[in-house]
Backbone bond lengths (Angstrom), bond angles and torsions (degrees), N, CA, C in turn:
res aa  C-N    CA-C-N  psi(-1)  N-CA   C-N-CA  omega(-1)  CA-C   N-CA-C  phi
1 X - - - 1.462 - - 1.528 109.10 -
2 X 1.166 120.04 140.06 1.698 123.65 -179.70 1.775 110.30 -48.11
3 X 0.898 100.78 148.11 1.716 93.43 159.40 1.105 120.51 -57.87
4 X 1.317 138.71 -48.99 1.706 143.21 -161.47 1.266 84.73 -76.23
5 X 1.279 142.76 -57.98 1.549 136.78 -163.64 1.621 108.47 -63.82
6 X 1.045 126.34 -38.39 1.668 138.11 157.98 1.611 100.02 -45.67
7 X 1.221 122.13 -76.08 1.311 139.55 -140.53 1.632 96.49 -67.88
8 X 1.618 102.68 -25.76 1.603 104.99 -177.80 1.474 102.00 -90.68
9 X 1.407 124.98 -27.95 1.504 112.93 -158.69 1.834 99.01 -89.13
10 X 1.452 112.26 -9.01 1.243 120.59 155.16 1.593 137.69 -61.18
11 X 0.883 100.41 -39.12 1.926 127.68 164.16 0.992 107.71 -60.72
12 X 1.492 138.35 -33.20 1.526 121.78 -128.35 2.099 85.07 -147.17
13 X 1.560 101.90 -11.53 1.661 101.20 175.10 1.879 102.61 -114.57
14 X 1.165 110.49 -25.75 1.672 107.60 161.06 1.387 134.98 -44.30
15 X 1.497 130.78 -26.83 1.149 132.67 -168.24 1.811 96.08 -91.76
16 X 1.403 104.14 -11.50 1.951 108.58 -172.17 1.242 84.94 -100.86
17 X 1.276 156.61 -32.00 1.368 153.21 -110.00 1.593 92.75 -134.52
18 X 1.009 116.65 -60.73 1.765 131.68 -174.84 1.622 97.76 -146.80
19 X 1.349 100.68 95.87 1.796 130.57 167.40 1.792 117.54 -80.92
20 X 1.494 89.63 107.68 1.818 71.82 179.77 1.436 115.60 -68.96
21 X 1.584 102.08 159.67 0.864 135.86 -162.95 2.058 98.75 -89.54
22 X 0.878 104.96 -40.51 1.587 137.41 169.73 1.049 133.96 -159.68
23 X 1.236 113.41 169.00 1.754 116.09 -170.83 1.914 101.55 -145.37
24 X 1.472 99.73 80.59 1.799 105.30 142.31 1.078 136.78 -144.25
25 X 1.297 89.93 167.50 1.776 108.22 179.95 0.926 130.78 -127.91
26 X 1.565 126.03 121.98 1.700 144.74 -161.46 1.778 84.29 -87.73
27 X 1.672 105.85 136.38 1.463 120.90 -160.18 1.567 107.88 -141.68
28 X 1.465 99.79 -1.73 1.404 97.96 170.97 0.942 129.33 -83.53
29 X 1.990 125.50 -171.50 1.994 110.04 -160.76 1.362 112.98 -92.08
30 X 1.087 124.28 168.98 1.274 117.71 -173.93 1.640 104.18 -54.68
31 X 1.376 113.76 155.24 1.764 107.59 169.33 1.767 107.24 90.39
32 X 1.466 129.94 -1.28 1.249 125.85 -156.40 1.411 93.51 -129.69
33 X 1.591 123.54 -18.07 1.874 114.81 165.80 1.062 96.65 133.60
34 X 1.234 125.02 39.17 1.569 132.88 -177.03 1.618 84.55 -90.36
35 X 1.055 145.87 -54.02 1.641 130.13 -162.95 1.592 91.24 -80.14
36 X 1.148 147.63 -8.85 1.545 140.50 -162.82 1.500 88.72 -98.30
37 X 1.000 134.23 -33.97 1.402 120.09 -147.03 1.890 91.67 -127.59
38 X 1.126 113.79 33.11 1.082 135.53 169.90 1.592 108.40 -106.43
39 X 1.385 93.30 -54.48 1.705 111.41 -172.89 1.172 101.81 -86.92
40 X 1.304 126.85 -11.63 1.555 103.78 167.93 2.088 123.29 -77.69
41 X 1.129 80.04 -9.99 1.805 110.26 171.17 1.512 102.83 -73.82
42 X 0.737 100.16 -7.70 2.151 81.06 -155.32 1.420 97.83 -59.18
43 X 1.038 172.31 45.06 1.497 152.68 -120.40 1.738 72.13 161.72
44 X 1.162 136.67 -42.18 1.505 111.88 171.02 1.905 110.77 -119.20
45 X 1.133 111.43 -177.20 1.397 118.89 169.07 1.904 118.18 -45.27
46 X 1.252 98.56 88.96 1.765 82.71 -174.41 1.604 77.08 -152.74
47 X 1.443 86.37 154.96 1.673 100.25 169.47 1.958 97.02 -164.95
48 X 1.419 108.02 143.16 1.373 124.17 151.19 1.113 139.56 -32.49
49 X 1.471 161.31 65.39 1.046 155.96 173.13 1.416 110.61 91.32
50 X 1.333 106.52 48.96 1.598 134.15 167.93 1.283 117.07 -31.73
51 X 1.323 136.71 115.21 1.536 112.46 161.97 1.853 103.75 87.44
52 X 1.503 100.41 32.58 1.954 82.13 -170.06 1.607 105.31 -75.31
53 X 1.372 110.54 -37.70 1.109 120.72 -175.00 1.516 112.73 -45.06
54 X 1.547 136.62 -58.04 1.022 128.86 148.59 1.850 151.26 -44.05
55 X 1.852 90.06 -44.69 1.677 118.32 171.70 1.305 106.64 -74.89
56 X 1.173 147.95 -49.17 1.332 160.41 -170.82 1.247 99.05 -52.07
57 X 1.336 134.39 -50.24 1.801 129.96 -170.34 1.631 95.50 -101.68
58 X 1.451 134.05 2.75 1.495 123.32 171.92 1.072 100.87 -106.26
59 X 1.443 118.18 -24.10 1.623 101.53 175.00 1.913 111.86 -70.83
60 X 1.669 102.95 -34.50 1.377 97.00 -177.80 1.569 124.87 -65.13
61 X 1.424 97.10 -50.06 1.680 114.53 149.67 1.243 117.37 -6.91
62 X 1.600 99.92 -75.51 1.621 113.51 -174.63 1.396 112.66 -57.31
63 X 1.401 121.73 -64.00 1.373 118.36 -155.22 1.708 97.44 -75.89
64 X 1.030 121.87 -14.72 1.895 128.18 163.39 1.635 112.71 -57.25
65 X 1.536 100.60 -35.39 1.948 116.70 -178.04 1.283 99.53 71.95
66 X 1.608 114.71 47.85 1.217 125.53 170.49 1.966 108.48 -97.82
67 X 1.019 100.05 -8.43 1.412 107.38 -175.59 1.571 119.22 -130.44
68 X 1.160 163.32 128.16 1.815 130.90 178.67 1.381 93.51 -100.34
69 X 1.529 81.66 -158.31 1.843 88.56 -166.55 1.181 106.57 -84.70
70 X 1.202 144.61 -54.92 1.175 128.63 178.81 1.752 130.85 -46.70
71 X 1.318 97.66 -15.68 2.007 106.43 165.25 1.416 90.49 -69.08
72 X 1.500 119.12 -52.67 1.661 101.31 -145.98 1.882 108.47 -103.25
73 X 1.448 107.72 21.02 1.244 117.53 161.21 1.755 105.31 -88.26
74 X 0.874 115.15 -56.43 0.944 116.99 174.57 2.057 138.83 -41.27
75 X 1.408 83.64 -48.84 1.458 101.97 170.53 1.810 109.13 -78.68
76 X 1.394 122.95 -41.73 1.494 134.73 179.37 1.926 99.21 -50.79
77 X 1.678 92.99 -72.13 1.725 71.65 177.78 1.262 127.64 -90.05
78 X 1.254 136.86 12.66 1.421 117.81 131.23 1.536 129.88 -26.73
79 X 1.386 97.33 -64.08 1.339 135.59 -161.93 1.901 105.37 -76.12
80 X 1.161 114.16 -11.02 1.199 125.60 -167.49 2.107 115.76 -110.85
81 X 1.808 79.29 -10.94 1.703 98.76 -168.32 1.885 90.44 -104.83
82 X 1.189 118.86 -42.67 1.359 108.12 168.25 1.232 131.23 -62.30
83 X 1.754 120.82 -43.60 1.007 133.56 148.00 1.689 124.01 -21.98
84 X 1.373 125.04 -74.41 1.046 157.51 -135.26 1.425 134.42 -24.20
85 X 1.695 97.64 67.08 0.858 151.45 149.96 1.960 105.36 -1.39
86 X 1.203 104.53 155.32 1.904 97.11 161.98 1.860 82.19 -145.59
87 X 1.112 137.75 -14.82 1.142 117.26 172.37 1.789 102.33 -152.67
88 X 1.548 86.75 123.05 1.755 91.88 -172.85 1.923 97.65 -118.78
89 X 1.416 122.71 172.20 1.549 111.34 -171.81 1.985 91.23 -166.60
90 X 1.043 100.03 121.02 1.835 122.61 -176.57 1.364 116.25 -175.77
91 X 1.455 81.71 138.29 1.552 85.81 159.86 1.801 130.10 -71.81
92 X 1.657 98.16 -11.31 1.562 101.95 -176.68 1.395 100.80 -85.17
93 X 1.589 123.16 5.12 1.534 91.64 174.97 1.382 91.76 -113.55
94 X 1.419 125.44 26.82 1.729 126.58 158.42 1.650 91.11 -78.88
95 X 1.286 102.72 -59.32 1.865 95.23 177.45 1.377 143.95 -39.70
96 X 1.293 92.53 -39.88 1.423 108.86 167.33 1.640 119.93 -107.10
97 X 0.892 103.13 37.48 1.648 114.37 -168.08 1.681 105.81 -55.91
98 X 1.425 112.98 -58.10 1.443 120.13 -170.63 1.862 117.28 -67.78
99 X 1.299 118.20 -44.68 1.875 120.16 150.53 1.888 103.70 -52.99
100 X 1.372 107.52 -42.14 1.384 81.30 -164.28 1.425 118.62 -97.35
101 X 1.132 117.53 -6.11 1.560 116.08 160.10 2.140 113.79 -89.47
102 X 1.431 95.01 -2.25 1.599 70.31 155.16 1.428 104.75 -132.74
103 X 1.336 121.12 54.20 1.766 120.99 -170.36 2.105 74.46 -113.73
104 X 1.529 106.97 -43.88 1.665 121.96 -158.85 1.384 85.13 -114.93
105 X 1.308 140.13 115.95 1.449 142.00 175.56 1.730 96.68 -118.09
106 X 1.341 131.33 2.21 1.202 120.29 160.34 1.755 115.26 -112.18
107 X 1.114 118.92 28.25 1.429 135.30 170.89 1.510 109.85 -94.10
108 X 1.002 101.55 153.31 1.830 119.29 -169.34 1.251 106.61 -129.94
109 X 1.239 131.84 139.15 1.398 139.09 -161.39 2.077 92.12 -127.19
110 X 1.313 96.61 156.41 1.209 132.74 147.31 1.197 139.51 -158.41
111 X 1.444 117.36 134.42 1.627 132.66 -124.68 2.077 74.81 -136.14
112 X 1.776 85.11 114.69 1.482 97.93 -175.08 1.819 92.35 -104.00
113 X 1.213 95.51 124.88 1.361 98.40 178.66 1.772 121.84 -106.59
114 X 0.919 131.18 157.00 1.835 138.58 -168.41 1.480 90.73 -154.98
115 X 1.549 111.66 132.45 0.925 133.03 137.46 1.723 122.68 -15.89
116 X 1.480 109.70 127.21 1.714 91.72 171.04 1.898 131.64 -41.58
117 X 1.444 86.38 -61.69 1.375 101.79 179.43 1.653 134.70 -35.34
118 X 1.332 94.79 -59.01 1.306 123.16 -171.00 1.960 95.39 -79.74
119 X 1.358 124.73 -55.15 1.390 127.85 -174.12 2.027 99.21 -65.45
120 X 1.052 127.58 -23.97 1.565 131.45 174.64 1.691 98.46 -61.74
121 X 1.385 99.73 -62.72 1.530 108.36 -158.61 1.794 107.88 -58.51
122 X 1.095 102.05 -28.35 1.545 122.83 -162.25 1.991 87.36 -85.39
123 X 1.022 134.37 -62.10 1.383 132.57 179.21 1.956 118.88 -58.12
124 X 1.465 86.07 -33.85 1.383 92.92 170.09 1.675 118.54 -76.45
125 X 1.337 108.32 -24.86 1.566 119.00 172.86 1.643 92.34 -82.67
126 X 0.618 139.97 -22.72 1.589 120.20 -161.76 1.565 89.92 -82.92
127 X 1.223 128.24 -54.62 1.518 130.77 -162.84 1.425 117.73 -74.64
128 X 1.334 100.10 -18.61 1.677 104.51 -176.65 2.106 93.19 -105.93
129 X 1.508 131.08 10.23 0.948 128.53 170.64 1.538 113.74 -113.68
130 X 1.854 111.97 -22.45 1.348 93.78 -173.33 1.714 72.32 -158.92
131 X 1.653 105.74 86.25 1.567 117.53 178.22 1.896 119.73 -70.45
132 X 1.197 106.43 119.94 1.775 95.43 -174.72 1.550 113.85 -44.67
133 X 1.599 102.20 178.71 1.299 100.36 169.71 1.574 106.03 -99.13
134 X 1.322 125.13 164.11 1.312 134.96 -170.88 1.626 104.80 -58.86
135 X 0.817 108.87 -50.66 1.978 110.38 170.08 1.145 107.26 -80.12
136 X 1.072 155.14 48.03 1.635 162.40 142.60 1.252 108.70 -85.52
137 X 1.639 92.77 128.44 1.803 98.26 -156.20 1.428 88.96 -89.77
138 X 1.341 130.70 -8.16 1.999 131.20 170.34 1.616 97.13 -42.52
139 X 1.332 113.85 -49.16 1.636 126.40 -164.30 1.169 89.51 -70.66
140 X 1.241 154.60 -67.33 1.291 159.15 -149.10 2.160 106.98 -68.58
141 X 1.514 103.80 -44.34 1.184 99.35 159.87 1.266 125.47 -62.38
142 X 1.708 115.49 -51.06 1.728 121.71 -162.07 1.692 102.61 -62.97
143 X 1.530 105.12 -20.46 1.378 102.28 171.02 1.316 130.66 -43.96
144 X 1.288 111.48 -58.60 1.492 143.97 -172.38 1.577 99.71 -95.00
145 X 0.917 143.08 -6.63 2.000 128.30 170.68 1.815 90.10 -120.94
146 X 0.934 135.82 1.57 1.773 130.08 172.39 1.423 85.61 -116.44
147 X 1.786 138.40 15.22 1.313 121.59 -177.84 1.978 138.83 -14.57
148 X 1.765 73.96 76.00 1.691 87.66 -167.04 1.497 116.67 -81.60
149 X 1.056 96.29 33.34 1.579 110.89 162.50 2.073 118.80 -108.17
150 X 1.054 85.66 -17.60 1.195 113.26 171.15 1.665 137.54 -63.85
151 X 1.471 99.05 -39.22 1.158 116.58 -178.62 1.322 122.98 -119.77
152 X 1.549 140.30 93.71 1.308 134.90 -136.13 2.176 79.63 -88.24
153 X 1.589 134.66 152.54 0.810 164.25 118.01 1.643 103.78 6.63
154 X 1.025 121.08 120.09 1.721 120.85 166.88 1.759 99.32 -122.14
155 X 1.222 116.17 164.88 1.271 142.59 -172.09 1.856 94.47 -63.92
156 X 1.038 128.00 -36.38 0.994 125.41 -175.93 1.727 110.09 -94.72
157 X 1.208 126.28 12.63 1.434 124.54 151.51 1.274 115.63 -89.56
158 X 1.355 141.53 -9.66 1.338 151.03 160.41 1.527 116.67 -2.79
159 X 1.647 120.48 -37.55 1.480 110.03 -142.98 2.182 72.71 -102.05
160 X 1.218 115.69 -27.46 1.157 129.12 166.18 1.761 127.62 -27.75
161 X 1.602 62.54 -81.03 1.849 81.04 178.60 1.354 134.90 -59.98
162 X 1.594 92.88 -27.97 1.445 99.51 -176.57 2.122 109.98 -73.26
163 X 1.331 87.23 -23.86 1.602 90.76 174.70 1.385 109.83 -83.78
164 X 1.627 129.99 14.07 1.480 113.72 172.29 1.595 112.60 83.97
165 X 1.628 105.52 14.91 1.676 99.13 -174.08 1.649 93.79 -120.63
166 X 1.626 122.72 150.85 1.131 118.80 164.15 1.446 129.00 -67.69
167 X 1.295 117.29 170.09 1.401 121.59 -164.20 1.627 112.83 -64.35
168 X 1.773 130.94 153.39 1.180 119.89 -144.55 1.581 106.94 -83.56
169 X 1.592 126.39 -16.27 1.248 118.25 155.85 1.323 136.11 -39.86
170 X 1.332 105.53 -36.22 1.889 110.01 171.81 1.133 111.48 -68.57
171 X 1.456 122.10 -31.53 2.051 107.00 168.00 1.560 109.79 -82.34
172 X 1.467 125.32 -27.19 1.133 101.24 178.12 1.281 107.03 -83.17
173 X 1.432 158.55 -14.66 1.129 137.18 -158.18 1.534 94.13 -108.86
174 X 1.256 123.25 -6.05 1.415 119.48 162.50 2.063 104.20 -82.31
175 X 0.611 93.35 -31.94 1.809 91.47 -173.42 2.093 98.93 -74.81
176 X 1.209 113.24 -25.27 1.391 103.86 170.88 1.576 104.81 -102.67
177 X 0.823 148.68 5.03 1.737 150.09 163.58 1.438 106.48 -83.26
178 X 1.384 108.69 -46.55 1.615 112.69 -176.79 1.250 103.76 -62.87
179 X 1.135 133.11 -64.44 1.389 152.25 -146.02 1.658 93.56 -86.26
180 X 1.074 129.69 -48.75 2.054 137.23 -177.93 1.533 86.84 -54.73
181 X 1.150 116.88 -49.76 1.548 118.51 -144.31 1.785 106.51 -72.37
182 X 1.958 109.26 -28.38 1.610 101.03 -155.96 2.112 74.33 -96.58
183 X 1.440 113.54 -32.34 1.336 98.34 175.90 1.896 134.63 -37.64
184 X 1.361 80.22 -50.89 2.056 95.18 -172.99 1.188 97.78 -103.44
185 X 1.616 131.69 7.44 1.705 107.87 153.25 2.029 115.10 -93.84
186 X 1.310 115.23 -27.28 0.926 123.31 159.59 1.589 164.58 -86.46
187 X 1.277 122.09 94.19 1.499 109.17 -156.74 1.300 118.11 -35.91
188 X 1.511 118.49 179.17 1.140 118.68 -174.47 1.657 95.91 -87.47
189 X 1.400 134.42 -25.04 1.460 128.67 176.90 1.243 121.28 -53.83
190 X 1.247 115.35 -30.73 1.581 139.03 -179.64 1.552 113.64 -75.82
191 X 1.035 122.60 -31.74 1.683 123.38 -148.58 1.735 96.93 -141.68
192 X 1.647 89.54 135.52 1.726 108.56 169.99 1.062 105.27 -100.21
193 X 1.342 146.79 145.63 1.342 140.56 158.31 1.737 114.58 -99.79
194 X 1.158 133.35 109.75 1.099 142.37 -168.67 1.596 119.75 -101.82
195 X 1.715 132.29 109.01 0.958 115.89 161.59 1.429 139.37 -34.25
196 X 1.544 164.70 124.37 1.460 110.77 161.14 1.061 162.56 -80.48
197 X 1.790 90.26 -0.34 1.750 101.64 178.80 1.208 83.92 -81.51
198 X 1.846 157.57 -23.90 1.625 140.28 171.70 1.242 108.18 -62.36
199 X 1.330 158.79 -6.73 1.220 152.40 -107.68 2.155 73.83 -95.13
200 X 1.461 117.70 -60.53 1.278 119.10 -154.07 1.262 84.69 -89.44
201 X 0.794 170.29 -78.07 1.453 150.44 -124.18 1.906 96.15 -76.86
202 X 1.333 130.01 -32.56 1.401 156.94 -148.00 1.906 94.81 -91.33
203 X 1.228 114.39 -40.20 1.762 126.87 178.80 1.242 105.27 -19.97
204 X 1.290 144.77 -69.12 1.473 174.65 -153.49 1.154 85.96 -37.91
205 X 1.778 97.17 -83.00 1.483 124.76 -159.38 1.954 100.28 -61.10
206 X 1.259 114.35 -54.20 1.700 123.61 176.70 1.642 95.10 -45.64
207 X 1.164 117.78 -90.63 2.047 102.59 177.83 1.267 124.18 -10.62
208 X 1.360 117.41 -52.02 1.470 120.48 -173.10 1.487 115.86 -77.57
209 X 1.625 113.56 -28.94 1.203 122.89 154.39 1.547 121.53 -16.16
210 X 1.698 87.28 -86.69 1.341 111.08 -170.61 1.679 111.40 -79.30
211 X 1.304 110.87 -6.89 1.541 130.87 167.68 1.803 102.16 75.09
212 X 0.883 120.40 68.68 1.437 128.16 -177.11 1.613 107.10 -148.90
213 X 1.154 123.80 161.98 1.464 133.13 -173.96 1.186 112.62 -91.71
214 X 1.658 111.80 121.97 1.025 115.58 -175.32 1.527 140.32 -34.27
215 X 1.612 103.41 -41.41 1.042 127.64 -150.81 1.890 97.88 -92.06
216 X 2.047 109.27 8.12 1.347 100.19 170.75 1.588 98.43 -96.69
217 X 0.982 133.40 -34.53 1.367 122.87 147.23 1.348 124.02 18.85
218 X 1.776 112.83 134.89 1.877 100.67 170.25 1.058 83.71 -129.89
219 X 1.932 112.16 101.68 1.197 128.05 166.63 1.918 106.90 -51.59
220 X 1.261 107.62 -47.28 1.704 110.25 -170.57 1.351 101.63 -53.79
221 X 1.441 129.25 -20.25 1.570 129.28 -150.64 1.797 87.39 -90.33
222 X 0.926 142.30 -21.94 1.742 148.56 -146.02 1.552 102.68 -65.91
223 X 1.456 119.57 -29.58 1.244 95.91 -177.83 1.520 108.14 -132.11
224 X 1.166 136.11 78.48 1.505 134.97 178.40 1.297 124.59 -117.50
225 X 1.141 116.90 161.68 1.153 131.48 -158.77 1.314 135.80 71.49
226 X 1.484 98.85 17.91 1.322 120.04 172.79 1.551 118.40 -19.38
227 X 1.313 139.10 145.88 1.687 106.04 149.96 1.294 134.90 -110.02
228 X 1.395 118.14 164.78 1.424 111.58 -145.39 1.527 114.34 -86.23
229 X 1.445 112.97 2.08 1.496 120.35 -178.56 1.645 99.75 -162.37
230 X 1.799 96.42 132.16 1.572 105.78 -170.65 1.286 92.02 -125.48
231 X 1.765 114.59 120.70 1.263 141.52 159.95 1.476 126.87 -46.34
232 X 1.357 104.51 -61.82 1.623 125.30 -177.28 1.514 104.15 63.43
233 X 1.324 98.19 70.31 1.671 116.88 168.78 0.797 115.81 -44.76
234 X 1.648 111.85 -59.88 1.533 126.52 -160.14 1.757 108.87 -66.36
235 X 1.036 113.62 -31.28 1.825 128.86 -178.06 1.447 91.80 -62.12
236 X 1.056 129.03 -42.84 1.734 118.50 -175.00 1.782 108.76 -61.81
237 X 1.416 104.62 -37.12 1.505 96.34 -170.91 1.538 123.16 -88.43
238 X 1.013 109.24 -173.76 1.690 124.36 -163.71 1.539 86.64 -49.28
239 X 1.192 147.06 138.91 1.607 123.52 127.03 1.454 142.68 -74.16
240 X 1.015 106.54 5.84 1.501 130.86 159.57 1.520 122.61 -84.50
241 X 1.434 109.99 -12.01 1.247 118.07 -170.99 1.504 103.36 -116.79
242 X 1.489 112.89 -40.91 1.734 123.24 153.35 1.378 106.72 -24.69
243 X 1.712 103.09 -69.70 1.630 95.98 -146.78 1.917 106.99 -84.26
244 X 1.409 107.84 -23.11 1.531 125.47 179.84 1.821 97.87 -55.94
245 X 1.299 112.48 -43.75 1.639 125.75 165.60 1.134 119.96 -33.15
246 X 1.670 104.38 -60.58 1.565 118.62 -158.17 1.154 83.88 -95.18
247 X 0.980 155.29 -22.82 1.569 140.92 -169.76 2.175 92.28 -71.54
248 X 1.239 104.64 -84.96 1.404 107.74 -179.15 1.183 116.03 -9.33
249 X 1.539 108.72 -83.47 1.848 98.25 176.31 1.236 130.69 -85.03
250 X 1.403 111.88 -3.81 1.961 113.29 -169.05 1.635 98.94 -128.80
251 X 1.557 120.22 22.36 1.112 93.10 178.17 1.627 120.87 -71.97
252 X 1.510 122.93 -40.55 1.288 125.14 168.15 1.435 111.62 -41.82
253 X 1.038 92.37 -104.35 1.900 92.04 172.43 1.864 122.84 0.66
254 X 1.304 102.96 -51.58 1.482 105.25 -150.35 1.899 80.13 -96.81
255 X 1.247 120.22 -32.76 1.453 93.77 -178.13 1.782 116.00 -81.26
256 X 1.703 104.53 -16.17 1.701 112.98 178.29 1.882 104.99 -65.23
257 X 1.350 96.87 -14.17 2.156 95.77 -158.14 1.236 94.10 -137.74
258 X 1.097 115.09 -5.59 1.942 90.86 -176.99 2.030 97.30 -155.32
259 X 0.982 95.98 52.59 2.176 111.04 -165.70 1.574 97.55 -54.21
260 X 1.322 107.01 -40.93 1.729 113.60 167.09 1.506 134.23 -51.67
261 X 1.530 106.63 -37.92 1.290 114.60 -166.72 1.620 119.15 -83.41
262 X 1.295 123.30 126.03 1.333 128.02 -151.15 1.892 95.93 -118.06
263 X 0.877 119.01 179.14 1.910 133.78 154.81 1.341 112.80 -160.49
264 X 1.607 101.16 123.10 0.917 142.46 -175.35 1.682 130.08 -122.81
265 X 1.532 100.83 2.40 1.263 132.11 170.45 1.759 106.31 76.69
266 X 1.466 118.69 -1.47 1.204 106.15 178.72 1.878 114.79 -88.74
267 X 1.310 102.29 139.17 1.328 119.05 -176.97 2.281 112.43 -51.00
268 X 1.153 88.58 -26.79 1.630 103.49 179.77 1.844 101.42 -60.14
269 X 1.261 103.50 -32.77 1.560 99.94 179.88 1.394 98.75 -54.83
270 X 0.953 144.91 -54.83 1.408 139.36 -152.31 1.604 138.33 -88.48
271 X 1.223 122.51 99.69 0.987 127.13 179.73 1.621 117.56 -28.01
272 X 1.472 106.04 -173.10 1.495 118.54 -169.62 1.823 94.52 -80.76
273 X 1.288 118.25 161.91 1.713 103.35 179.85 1.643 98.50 -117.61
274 X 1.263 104.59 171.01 1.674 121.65 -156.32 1.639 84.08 -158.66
């Protein structure tokens, strides 16, 4: 029999063969508990950044408007039936949120949310702890969703620039686009919204989600990928210019989900990073 004729009668005899058990997907940005809430799955079909090799250039594609939605509905559930996954966790399916919640209209999302502040500092540690390589198509995306063409440099990105990172508007106005975007494409029937320092205390409610017993859960798995050295970028800059920042693009957001959280430029604000 051909391969493609195999490869299809595989797709189409898998869902009788191995039936999920559930169907979600962690949709928040990188840095917010997308690998935690991956590993709290392990006990079923789930994996991290599934499919990058393919998703990785459709998400860039997409948000470029090199592709519309109907190309990348199409290719997602294909791509989603071979897979077939019961728990998948990326930030590219925050990107593609709107093809991919109606390519899979019986999938359930949860949208792990972090604070601006603390989720900046934590992305900015990741890159200045474990820097891509120059042909890493990650770089080629962060280009185009931190649209650093976008934001000309002010005197007060200085402590920034000098480390090779763009100015601090491109992470915040990416941390409210990401997060606006899985909000107003998805009903509220569809979607959990998850703190991430709640992620473990939050389990209970996540089981019932996905309708499975708590206790299959890998509570130990909740917080990984920690990183192994924290900079505290944000402590170098203006704090007047920090919070005047986060106000512009995250003020909704950050006062609807996080009404508590203040900047004041001290490093004590900030939790442990993931």
């Amino acid at each position: 029999m051909p391969r493609d004729l195999v490869e299809f009668a595989k797709q189409w005899l898998r869902p009788l063969v191995r039936p999920r058990r559930f169907d979600v997907c962690c949709c928040g940005l990188s840095k917010s508990g997308t690998h935690s809430m991956a590993g709290l799955f392990e006990n079923y079909r789930s994996a991290h950044h599934p499919d990058g090799d393919m998703r990785l250039p459709l998400a860039t594609a997409y948000l470029k408007g090199e592709i519309d939605d109907a190309a990348a509905r199409r290719i997602l559930r294909r791509r989603d039936r071979q897979l077939w996954l019961e728990m998948e966790s990326s930030a590219l399916a925050g990107i593609l949120i709107a093809p991919l919640a109606s390519a899979c209209p019986r999938k359930q999302f949860i949208l792990t949310l972090r604070d601006v502040y603390s989720w900046c500092d934590s992305w900015i540690d990741h890159n200045i702890n474990q820097p891509a390589k120059p042909t890493s198509p990650w770089l080629v995306l962060d280009r185009v969703r931190l649209r650093v063409d976008d934001f000309p440099a002010t005197k007060f990105d200085a402590p920034l620039r000098e480390r090779g990172f763009p100015p601090l508007a491109c992470y915040f106005q990416l941390w409210a686009n990401h997060n606006a975007r899985v909000l107003q494409t998805l009903p509220a029937s569809r979607l959990l919204i998850v703190a991430t320092s709640e992620i473990r205390a939050r389990m209970p409610e996540i089981a019932r989600f996905a309708g499975v017993p708590v206790g299959t859960l890998r509570a130990e798995r909740n917080w990984i990928f920690a990183a192994p050295k924290q900079h505290r970028m944000l402590a170098t800059l203006d704090a007047s210019y920090v919070r005047e920042t986060a106000d512009r693009f995250c003020g909704g957001l950050m006062r609807a989900h996080f009404p508590d959280v203040t900047w004041d430029g001290g490093s004590d604000q900030l939790g442990n990073e993931i």
